[in-house]
N, C-alpha and C positions, 0 to 999 in steps of 0.2 A: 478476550479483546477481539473485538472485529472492525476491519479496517474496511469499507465501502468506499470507492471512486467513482465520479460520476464523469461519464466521459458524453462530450458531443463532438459528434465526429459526422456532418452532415452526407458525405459521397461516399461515407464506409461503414460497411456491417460491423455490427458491435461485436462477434465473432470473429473479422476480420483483422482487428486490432489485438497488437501486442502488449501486453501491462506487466511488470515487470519491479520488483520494487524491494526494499527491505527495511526493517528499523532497529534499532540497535537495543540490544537486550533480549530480542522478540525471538521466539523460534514458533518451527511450526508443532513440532512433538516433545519438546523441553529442554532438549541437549544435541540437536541439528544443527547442522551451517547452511548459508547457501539464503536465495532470498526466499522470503514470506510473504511478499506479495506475487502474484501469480494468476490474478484477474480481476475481473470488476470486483467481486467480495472476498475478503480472503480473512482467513480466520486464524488466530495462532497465539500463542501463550508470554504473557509479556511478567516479567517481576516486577512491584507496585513499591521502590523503594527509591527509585530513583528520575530524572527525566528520560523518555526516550525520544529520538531523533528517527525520522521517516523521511525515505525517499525513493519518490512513482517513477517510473517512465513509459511514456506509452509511446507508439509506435504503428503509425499504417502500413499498408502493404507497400504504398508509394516511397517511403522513408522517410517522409514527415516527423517529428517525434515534438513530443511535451516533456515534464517534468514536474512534477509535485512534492516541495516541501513541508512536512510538518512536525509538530511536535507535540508530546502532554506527556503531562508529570504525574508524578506520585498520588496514586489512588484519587485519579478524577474523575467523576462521574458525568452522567449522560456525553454527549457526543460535543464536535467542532465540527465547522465545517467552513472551508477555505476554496 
């Protein structure tokens, strides 16, 4: 599973910003805590038996901050995007 976040963020380097996120069920090596999202692309191993729940938080340098909800179910294929 790979999770892509498209951030615009006009007065701040894309480096700049904080991304930060996790989704339920999801890890990044199979049996890790802690979040799975961790930048614009983040990659990590989800089980296809149930829905899973996602949620982003980004963060400028200023203290600005967003937030991105989402979700998909059991064994969906191609992408969403919200």
């Amino acid at each position: 599973m790979r999770v892509s976040v498209t951030i615009e963020d006009p007065d701040t380097r894309d480096e700049d910003l904080r991304v930060q996120g996790s989704v339920t069920g999801c890890s990044v090596r199979g049996r890790d805590f802690g979040p799975v999202i961790n930048g614009r692309t983040s990659e990590m191993l989800c089980h296809h038996v149930t829905n899973h729940t996602g949620l982003v938080f980004v963060t400028d340098p200023s203290g600005n901050a967003d937030t991105l909800a989402f979700r998909f179910g059991p064994c969906d294929e191609g992408f969403t995007s919200r």
